[in-house]
KESE-893025 format. One record per residue (C-alpha): residue number from 1; residue in one letter; x, y, z. Coordinates in nm, 3 decimals, decimal comma, padded with zeros to 5 digits. Each point is the difference from the previous one (the first is absolute). Example, Ala and Ser with C-alpha at 12.3 -4.5 7.8 and 13.67 -1.06 7.14 Angstrom:
<resi:1	resn:A	px:01,230	py:-00,450	pz:00,780>
<resi:2	resn:S	px:00,137	py:00,344	pz:-00,066>
This chain:
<resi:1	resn:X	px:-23,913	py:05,761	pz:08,765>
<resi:2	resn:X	px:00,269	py:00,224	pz:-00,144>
<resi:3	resn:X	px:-00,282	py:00,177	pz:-00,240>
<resi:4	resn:X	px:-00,137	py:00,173	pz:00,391>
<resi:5	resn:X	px:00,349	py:00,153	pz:-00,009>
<resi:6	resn:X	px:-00,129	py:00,314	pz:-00,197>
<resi:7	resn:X	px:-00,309	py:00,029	pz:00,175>
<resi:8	resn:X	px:00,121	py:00,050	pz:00,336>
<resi:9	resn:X	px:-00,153	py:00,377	pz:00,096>
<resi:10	resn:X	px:-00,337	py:-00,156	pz:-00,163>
<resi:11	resn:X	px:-00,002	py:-00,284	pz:00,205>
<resi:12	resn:X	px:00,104	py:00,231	pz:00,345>
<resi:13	resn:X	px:-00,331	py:00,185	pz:-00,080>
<resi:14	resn:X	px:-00,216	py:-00,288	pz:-00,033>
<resi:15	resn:X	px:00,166	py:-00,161	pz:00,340>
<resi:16	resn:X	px:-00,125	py:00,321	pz:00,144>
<resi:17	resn:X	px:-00,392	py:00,087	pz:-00,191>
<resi:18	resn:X	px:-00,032	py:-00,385	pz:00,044>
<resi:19	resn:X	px:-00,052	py:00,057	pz:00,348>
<resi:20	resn:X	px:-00,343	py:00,285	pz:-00,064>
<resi:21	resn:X	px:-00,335	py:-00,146	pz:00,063>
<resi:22	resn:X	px:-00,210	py:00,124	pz:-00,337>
<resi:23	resn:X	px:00,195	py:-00,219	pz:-00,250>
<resi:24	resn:X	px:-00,116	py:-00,154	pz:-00,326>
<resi:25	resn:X	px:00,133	py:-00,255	pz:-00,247>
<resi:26	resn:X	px:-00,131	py:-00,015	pz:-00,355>
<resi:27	resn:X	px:00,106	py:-00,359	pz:-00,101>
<resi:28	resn:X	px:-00,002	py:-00,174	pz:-00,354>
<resi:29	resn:X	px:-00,291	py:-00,189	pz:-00,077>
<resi:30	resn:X	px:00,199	py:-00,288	pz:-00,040>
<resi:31	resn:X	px:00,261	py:-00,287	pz:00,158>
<resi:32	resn:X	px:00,260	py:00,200	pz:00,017>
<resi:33	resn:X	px:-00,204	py:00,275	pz:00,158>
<resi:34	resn:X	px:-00,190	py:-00,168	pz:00,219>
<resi:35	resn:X	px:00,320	py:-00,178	pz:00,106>
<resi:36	resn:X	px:00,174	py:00,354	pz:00,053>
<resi:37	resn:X	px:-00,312	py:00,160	pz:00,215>
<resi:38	resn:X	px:00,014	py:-00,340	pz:00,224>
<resi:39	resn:X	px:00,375	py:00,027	pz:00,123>
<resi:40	resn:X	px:-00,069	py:00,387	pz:00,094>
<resi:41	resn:X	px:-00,328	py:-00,120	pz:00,182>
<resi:42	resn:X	px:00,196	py:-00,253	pz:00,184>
<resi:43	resn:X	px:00,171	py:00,247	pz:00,206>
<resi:44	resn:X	px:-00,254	py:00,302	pz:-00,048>
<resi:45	resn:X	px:-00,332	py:-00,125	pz:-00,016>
<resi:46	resn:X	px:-00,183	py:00,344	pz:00,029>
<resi:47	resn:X	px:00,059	py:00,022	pz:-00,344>
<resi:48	resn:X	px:-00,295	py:00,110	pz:-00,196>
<resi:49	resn:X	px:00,047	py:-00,212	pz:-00,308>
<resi:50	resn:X	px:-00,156	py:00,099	pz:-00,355>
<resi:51	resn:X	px:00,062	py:-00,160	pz:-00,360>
<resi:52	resn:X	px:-00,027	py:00,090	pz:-00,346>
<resi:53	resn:X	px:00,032	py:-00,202	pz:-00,295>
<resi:54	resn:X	px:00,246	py:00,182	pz:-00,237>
<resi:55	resn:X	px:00,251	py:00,378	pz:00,033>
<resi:56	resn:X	px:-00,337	py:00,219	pz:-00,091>
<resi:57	resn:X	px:-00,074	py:00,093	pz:00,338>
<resi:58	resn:X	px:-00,414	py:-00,029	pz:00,005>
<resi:59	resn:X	px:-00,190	py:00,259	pz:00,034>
<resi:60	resn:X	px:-00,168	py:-00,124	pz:00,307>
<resi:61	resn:X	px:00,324	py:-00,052	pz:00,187>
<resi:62	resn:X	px:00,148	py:00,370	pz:-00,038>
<resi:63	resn:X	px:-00,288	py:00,174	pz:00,143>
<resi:64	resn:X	px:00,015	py:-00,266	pz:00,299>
<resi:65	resn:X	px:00,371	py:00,029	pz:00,099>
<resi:66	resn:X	px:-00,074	py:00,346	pz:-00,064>
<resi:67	resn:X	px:-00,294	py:00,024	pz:00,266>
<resi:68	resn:X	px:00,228	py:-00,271	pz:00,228>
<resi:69	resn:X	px:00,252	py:00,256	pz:00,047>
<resi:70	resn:X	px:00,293	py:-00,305	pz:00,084>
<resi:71	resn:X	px:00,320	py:00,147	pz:00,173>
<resi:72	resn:X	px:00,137	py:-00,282	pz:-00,188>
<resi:73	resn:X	px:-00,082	py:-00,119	pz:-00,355>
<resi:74	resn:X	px:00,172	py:-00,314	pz:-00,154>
<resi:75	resn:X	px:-00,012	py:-00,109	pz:-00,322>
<resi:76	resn:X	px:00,169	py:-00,371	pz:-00,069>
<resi:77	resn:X	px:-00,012	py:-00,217	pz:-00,334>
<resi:78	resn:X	px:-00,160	py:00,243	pz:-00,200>
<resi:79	resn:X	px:00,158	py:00,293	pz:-00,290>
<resi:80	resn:X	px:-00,151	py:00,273	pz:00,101>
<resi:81	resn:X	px:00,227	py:00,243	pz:-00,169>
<resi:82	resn:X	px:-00,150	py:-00,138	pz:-00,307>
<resi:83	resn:X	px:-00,266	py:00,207	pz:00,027>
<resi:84	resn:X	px:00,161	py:00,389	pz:00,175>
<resi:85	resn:X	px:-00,323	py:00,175	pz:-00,008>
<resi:86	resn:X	px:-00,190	py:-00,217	pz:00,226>
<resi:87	resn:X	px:00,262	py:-00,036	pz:00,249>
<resi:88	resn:X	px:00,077	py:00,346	pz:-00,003>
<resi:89	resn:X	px:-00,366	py:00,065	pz:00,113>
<resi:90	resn:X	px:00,039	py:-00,200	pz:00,232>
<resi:91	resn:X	px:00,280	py:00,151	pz:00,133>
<resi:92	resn:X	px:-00,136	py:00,339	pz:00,010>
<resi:93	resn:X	px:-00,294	py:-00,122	pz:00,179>
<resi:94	resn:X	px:00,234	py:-00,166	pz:00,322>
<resi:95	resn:X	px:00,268	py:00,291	pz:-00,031>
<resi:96	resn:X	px:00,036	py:-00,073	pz:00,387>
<resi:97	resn:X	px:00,050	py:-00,391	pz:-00,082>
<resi:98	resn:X	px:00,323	py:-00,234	pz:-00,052>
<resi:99	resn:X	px:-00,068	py:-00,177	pz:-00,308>
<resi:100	resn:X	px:00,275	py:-00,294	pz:-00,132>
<resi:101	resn:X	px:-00,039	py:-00,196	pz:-00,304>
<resi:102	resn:X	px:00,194	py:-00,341	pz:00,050>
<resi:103	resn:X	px:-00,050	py:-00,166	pz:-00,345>
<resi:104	resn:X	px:00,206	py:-00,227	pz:-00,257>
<resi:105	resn:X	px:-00,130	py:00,098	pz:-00,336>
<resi:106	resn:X	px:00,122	py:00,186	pz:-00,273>
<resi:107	resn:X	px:00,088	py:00,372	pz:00,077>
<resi:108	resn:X	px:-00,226	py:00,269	pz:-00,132>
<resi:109	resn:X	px:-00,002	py:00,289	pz:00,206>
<resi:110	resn:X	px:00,310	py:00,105	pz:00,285>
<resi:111	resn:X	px:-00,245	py:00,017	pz:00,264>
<resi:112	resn:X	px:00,271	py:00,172	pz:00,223>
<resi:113	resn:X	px:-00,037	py:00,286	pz:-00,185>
<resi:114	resn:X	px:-00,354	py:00,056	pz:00,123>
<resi:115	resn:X	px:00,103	py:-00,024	pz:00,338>
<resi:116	resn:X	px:-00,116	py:-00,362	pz:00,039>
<resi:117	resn:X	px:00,206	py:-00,253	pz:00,154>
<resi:118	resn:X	px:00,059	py:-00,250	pz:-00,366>
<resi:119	resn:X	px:00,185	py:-00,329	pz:00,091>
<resi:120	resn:X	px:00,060	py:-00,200	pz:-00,316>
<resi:121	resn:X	px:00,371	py:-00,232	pz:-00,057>
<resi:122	resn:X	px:-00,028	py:00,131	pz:-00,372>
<resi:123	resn:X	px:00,077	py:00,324	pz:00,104>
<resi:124	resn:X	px:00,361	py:-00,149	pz:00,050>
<resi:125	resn:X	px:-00,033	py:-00,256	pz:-00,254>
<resi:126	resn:X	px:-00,268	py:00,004	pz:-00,255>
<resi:127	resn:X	px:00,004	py:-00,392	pz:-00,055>
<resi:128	resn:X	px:00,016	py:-00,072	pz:00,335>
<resi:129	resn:X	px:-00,320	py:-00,245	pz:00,089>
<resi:130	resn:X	px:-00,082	py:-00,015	pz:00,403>
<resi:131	resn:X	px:-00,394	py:-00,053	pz:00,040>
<resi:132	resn:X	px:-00,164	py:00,210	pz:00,262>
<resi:133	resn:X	px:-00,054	py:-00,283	pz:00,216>
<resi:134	resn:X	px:00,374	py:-00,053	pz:00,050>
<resi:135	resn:X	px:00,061	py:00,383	pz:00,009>
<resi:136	resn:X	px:-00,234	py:00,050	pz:00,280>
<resi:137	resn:X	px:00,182	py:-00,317	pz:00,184>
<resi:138	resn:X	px:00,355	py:00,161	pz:-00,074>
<resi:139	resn:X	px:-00,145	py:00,322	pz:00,150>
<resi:140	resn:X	px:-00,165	py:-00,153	pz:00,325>
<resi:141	resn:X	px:00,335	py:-00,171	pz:00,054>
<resi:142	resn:X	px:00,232	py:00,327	pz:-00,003>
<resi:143	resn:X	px:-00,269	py:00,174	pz:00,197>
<resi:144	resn:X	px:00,061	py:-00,236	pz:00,236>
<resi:145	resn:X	px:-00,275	py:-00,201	pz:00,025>
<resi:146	resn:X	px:00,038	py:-00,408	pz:00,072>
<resi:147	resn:X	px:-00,187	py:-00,144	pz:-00,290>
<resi:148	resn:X	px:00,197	py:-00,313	pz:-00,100>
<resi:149	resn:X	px:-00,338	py:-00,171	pz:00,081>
<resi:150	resn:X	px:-00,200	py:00,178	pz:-00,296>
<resi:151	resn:X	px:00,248	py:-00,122	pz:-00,244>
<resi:152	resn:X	px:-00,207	py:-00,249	pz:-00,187>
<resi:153	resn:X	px:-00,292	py:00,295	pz:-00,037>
<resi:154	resn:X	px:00,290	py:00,199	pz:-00,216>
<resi:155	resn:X	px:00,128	py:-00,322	pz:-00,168>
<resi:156	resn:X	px:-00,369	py:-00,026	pz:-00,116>
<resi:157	resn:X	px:-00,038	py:00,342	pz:-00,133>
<resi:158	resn:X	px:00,352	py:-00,015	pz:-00,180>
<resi:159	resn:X	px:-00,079	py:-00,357	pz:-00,185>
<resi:160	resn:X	px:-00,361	py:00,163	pz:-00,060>
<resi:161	resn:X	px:00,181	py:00,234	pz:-00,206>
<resi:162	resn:X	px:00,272	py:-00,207	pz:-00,138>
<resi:163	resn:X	px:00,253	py:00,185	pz:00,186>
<resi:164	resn:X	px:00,187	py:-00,335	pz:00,145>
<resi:165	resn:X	px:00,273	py:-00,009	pz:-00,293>
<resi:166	resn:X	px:00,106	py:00,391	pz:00,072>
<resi:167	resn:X	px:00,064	py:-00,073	pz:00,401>
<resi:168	resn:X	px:00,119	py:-00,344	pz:00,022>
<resi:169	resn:X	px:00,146	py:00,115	pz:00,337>
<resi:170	resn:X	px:-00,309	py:00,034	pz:00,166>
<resi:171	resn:X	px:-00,145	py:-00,282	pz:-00,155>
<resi:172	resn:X	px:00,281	py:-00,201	pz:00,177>
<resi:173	resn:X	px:-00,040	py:00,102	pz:00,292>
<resi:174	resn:X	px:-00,394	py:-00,061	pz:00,013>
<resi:175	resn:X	px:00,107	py:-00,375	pz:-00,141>
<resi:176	resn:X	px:00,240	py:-00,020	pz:00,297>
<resi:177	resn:X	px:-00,352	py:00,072	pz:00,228>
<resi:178	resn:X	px:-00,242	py:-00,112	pz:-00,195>
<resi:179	resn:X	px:00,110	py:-00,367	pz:-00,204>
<resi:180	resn:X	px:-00,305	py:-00,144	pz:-00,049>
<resi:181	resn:X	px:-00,169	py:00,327	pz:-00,078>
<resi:182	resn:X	px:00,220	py:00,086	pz:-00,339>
<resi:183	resn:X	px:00,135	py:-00,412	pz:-00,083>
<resi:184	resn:X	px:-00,118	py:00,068	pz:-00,365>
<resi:185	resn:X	px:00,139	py:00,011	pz:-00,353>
<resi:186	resn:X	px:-00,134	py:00,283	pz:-00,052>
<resi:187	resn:X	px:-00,119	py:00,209	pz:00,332>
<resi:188	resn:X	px:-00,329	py:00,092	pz:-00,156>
<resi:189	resn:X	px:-00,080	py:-00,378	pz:00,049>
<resi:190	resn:X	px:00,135	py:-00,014	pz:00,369>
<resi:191	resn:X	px:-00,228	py:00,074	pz:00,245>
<resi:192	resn:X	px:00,038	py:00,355	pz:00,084>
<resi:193	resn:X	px:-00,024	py:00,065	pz:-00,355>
<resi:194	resn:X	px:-00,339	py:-00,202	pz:-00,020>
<resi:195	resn:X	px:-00,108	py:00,208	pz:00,260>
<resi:196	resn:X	px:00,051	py:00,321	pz:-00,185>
<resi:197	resn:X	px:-00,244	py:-00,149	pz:-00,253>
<resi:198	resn:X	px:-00,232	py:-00,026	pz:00,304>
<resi:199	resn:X	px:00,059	py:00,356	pz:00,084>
<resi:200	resn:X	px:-00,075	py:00,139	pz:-00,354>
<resi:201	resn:X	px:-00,314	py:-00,222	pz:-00,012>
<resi:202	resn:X	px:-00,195	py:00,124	pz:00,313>
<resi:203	resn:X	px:00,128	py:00,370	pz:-00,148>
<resi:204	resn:X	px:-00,183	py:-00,120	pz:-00,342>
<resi:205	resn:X	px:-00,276	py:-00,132	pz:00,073>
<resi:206	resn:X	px:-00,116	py:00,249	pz:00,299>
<resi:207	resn:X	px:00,202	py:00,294	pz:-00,083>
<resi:208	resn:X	px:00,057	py:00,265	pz:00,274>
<resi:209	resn:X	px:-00,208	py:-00,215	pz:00,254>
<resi:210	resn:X	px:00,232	py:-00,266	pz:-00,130>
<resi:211	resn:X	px:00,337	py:00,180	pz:00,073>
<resi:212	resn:X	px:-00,115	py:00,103	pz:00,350>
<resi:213	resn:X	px:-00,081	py:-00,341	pz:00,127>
<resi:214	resn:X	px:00,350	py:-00,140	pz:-00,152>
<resi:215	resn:X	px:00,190	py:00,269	pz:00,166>
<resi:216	resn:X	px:-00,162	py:-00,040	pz:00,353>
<resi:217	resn:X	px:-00,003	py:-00,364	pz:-00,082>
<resi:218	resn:X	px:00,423	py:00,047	pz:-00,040>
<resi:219	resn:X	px:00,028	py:00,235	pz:00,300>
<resi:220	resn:X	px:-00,202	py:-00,248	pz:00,213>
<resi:221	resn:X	px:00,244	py:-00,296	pz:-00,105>
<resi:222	resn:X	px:00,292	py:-00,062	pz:00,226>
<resi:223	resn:X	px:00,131	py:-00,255	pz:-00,248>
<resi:224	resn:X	px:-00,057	py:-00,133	pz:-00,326>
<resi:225	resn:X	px:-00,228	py:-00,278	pz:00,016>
<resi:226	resn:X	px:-00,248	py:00,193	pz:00,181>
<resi:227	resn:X	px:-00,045	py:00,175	pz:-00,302>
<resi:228	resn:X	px:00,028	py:-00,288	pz:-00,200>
<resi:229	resn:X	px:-00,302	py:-00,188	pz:00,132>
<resi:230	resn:X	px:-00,241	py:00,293	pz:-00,019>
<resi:231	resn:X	px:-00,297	py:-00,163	pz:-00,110>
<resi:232	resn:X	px:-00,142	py:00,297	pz:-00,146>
<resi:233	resn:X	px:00,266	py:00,084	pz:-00,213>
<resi:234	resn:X	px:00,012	py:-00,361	pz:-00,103>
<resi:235	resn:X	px:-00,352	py:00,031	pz:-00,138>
<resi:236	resn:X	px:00,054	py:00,303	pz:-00,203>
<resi:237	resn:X	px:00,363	py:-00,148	pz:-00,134>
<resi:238	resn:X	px:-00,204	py:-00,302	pz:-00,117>
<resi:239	resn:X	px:-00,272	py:00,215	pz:-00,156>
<resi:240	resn:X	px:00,251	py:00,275	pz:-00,190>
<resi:241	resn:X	px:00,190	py:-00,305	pz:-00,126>
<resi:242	resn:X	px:-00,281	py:-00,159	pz:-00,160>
<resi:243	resn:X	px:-00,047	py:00,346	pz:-00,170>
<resi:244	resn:X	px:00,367	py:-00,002	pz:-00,148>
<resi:245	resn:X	px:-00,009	py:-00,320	pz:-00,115>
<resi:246	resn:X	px:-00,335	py:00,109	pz:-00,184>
<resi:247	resn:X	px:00,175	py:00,305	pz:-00,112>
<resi:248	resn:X	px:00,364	py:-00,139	pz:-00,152>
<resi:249	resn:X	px:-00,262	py:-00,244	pz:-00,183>
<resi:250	resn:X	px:-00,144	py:00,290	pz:-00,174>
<resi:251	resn:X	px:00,346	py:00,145	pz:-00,063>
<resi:252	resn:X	px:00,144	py:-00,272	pz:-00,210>
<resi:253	resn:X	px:-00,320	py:00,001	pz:-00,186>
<resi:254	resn:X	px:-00,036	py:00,345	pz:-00,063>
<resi:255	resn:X	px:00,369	py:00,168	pz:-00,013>
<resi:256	resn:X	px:00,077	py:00,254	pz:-00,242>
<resi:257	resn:X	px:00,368	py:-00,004	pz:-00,144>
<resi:258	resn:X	px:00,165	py:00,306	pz:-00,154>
<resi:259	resn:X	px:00,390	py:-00,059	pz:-00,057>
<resi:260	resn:X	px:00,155	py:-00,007	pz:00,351>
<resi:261	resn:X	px:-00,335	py:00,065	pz:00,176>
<resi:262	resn:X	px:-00,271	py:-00,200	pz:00,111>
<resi:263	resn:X	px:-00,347	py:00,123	pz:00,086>
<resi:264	resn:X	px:-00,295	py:-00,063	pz:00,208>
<resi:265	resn:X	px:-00,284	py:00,127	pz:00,196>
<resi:266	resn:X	px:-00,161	py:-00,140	pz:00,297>
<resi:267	resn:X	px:-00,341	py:-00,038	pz:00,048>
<resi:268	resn:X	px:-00,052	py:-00,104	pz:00,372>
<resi:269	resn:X	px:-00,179	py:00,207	pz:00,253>
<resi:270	resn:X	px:00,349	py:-00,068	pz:00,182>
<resi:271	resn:X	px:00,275	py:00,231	pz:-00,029>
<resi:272	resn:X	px:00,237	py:-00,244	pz:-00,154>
<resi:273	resn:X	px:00,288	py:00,202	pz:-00,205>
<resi:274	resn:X	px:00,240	py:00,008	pz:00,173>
<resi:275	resn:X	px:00,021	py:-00,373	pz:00,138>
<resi:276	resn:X	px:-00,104	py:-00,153	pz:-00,392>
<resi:277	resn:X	px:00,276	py:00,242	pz:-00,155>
<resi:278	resn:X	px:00,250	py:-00,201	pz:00,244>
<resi:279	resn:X	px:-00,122	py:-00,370	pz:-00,061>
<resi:280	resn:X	px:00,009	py:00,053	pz:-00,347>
<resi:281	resn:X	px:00,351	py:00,180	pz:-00,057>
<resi:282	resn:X	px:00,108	py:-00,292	pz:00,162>
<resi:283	resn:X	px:-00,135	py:-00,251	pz:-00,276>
<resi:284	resn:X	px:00,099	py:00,315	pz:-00,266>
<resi:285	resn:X	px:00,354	py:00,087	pz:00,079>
<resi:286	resn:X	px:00,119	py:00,122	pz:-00,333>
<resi:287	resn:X	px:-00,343	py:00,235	pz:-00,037>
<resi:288	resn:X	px:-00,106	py:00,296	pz:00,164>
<resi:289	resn:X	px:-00,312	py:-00,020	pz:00,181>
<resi:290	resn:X	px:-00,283	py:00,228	pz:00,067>
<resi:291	resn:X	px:-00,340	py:-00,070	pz:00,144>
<resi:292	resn:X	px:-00,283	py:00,251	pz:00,017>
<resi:293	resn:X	px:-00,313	py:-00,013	pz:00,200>
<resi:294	resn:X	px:-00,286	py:00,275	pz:-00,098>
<resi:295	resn:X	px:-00,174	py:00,149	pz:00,331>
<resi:296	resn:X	px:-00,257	py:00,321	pz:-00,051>
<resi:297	resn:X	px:00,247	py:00,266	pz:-00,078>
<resi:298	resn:X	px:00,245	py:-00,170	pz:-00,186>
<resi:299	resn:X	px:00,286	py:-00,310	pz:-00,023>
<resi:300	resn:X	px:00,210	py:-00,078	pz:00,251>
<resi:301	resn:X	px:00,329	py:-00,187	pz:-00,146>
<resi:302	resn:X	px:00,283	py:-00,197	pz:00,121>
<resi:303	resn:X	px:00,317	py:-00,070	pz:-00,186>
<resi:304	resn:X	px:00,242	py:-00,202	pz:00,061>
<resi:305	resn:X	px:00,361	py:-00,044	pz:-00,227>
<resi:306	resn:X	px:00,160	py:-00,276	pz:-00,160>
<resi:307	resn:X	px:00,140	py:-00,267	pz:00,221>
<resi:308	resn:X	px:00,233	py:-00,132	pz:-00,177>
<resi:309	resn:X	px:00,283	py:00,102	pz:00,140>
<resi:310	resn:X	px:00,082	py:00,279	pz:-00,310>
<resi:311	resn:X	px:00,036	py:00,350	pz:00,053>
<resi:312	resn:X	px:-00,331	py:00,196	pz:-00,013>
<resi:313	resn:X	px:-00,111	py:00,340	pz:-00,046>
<resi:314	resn:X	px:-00,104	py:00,197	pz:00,339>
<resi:315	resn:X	px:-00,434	py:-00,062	pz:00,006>
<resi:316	resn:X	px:-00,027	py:00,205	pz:00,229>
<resi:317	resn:X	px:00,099	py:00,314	pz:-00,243>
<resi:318	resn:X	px:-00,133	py:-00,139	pz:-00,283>
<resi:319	resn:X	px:-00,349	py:-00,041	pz:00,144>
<resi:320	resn:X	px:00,035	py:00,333	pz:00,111>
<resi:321	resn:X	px:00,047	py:00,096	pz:-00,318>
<resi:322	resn:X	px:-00,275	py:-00,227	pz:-00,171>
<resi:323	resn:X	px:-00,261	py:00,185	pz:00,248>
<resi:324	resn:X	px:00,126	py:00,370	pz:-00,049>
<resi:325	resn:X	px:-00,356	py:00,199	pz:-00,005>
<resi:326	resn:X	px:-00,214	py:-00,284	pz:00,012>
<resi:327	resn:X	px:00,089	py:-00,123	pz:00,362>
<resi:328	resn:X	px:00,269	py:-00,044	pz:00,219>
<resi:329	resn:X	px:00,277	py:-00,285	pz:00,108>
<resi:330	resn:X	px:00,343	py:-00,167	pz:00,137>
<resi:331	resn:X	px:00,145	py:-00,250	pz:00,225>
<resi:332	resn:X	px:00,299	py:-00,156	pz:-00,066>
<resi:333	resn:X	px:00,210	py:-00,084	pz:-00,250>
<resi:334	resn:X	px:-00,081	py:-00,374	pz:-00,091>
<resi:335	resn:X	px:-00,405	py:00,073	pz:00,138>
<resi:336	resn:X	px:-00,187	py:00,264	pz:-00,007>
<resi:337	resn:X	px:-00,353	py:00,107	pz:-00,007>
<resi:338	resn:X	px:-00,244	py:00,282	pz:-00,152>
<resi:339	resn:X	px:-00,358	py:00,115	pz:00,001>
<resi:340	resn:X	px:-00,124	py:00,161	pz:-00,387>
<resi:341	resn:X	px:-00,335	py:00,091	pz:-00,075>
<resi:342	resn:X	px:00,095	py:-00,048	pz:-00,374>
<resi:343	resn:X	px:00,074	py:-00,364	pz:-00,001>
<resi:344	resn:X	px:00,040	py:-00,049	pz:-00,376>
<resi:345	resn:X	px:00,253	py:00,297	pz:-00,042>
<resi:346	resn:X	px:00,163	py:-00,120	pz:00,294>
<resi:347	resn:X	px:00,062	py:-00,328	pz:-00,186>
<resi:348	resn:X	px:00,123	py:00,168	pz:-00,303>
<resi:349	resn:X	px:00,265	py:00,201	pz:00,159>
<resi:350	resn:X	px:00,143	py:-00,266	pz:00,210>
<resi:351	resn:X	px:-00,008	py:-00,276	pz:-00,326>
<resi:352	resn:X	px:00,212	py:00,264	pz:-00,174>
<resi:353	resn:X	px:00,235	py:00,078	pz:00,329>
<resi:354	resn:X	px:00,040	py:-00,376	pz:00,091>
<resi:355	resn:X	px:00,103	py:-00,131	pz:-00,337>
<resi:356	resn:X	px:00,169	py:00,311	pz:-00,136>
């Protein structure tokens, strides 16, 4: 936990605002997230909890927190520095409010500036890689909180987002509790990563309904297997599966190669990017991949780098660049995302930055 060193006067103030009785968390609309939101909810259930999909803050959820009035306003797992303007409004709207961003990604915007509390590890080191579901578990822990027993929630949200190989330490530890949980080759085949696929399925196929019954299915949980034999969540896994396999069918028949790249867009009424762009940089190691699915305003993409174990360019500035004026991006540096409402200049651009 030595990255909570430089955050200690942050952390003080959220000991104390944690404490107020109008408090909000905006969680990622994803594992990770959802993972993150349950550990707080553990302890502080009067929580009101609200996702969103991507940084752009929508439209619909600024005038609400705005109207809400929080004392306390939390955002976890998600860059919103990436886009100042809308959480500057946001800001001005709650200037009585204690607002935090606790997030992992790829550094935009020094919230700090803006008198917002911005917890990030990059701030110290840039290629530093803690998911928000461990950061929120480090944080609990120095607060003072006794939440050994939500380990295996974190572990999930870390493998979720392939953050295992950057804190071994903790991953030892949760193998030390948990043996027959993470006794794998690879942890995204053990069982608590299985169960992260589970996760990201009921978020998929039912969206925000979807991420509210997981997390109040997680909270409810007092161990793992409770969650694991959710029969509900077993018959939405078993339905978003069948969907993928459909899906990485279509992909090898219908991938488009340009040099280093490899492209393809989905067309399932499921939001699929981000979990397809995975299974197939697995099978695609030496090739950058990047999936698109078209919704009524535009494309929403997910890229993911070479795994080959070369070095790679940083995606998460080149997409940035690719969707200067036409959209907006980031992430990390090895996966990142985008949303472009020019998907063919999009392409161009990124064909030229990838294999320059």
């Amino acid at each position: 936990m030595i990255w909570l060193d430089s955050y200690k006067k942050e952390l003080a103030e959220l000991k104390e605002s944690i404490k107020l009785k109008n408090k909000i968390l905006v969680q990622h609309r994803d594992v990770d997230g959802s993972c993150s939101a349950v550990q707080f909810l553990k302890f502080f259930p009067d929580f009101k909890v609200f996702s969103i999909k991507d940084p752009f803050i929508p439209e619909d959820i600024i005038i609400e927190l705005a109207e809400a009035k929080p004392e306390l306003l939390i955002f976890v797992d998600v860059g919103v520095d990436e886009h100042l303007d809308r959480i500057l409004r946001i800001k001005d709207s709650l200037p009585n409010s204690k607002i935090f961003l606790i997030d992992h990604h790829v550094i935009q915007n020094d919230l700090n500036k803006n008198s917002i509390f911005h917890i990030n590890p990059r701030f110290e080191d840039p290629e530093r890689y803690i998911p928000a579901s461990l950061m929120i578990f480090d944080i609990l822990k120095h607060l003072g909180f006794d939440n050994k027993k939500d380990s295996w929630i974190s572990c999930i949200g870390l493998i979720s987002d392939y953050g295992h190989k950057d804190n071994k330490e903790f991953v030892k530890e949760c193998e030390k509790l948990y043996p027959s949980l993470l006794d794998a080759k690879e942890l995204i085949d053990s069982r608590l990563g299985d169960s992260a696929k589970t996760i990201y399925s009921g978020i998929t196929l039912k969206g925000e309904y979807g991420v509210k019954k997981v997390v109040d299915i997680l909270v409810k949980s007092n161990k793992f297997e409770e969650f694991e034999n959710n029969k509900q969540l077993k018959e939405w896994r078993k339905k978003v599966d069948k969907e993928i396999e459909n899906v990485v069918k279509a992909f090898d028949e219908n991938k488009e190669s340009y040099g280093n790249l490899i492209f393809f867009e989905i067309n399932s009424r499921l939001n699929l990017a981000s979990i397809i762009s995975n299974i197939v940089a697995e099978n695609h190691k030496d090739k950058t991949i990047v999936i698109s699915k078209k919704s009524q305003d535009g494309w929403k993409i997910s890229v993911r780098g070479a795994r080959n174990g070369s070095k790679n360019a940083n995606l998460a500035e080149i997409v940035k660049k690719a969707v200067d004026g036409i959209g907006y991006g980031g992430g990390h540096p090895q996966a990142a995302g985008a949303f472009t409402d020019n998907w063919d200049e999009f392409k161009k651009r990124l064909v030229k930055l990838i294999n320059l």
